[in-house]
N, C-alpha and C positions, 0 to 999 in steps of 0.2 A: 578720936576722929581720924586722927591718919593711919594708924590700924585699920579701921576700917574701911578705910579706901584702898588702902594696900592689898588686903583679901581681897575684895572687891576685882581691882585689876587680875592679881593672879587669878583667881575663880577665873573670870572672862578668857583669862590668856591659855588658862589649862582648858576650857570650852574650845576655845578656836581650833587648839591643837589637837585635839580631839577630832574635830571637822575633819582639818586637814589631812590625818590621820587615818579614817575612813573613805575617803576620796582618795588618798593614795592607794589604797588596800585595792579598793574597788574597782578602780584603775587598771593596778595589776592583775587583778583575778580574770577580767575580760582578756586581757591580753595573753593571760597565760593558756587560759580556756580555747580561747580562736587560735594558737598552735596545736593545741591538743587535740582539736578537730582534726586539722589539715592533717596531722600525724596518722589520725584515726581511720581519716577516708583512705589515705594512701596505703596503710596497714591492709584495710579491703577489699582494695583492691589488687595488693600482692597475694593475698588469699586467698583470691577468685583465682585467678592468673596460678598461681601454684596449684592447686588442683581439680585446674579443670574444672570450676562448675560456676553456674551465675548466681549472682548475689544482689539484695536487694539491702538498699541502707535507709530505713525510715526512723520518724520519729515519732516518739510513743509517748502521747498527753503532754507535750513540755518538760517530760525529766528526762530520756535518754535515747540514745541514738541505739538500733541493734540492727544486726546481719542479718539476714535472713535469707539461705541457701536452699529451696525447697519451702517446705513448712517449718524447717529449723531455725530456731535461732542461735546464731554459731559467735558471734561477740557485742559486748553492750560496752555504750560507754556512759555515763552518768555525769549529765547537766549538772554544776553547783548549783543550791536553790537561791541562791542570789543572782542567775542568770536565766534570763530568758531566751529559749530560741522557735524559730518559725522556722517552716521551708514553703515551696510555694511547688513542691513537690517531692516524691521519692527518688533516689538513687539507684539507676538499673546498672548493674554493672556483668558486665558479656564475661565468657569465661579467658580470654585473653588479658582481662585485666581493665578494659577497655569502661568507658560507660559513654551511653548512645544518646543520651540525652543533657540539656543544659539546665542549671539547678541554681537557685541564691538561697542560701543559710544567713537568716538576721539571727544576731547577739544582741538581748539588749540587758542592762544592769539600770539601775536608778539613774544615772548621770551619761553613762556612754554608748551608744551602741556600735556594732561592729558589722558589715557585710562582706560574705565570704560566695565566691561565684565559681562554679565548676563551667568551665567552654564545651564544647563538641566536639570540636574538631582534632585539638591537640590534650583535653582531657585536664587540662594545668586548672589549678587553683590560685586563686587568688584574696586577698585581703582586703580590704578597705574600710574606713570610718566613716559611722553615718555621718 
């Protein structure tokens, strides 16, 4: 009988940690992912700005973010599929590097989401948790 209570507990204790273990993972992955963005837009906007041409940064069905320079599409980034994202529009970006418009990027994963806002005026990005 105390055998079996002993499994018992461990079972449970190895279950928790498990949880916990996923929830950390998932944690991280948002957070790693909402840098990777900011990385990505600024990337785009050095792109533009370097050769002189405008660029468009939309997103395509919920899997990835691409350039699009003309009818070209010039760099992708690729959503993990444990991550969701939204915009509540596309990214125009002027050939100075500039972008003319205001834009919010939701993250969301099982447990956390994440809000990322491009301004107008000074073009900064910003972070924040739903």
């Amino acid at each position: 009988m105390i055998c079996l209570g002993l499994s018992v507990s461990i079972f449970c204790g190895g279950l928790y940690s498990l949880n916990g273990l996923k929830r950390f993972y998932e944690n991280i992955e948002i957070r790693h992912f909402s840098k990777a963005l900011i990385s990505y837009i600024y990337d785009c906007k050095s792109y533009c700005k370097a050769n002189n041409i405008e660029g468009n940064l939309c997103i395509q069905h919920n899997k990835d973010l691409k350039l699009y320079c003309g009818m070209q599409a010039v760099s992708t980034l690729n959503v993990p599929k444990n991550i969701k994202i939204n915009s509540n529009s596309k990214i125009n970006i002027d050939k100075k590097g500039f972008t003319s418009s205001s834009c919010t990027i939701y993250l969301t994963n099982k447990r956390k989401g994440k809000k990322i806002t491009i301004t107008v005026a000074t073009g900064a990005l910003n972070e924040k948790n739903n």
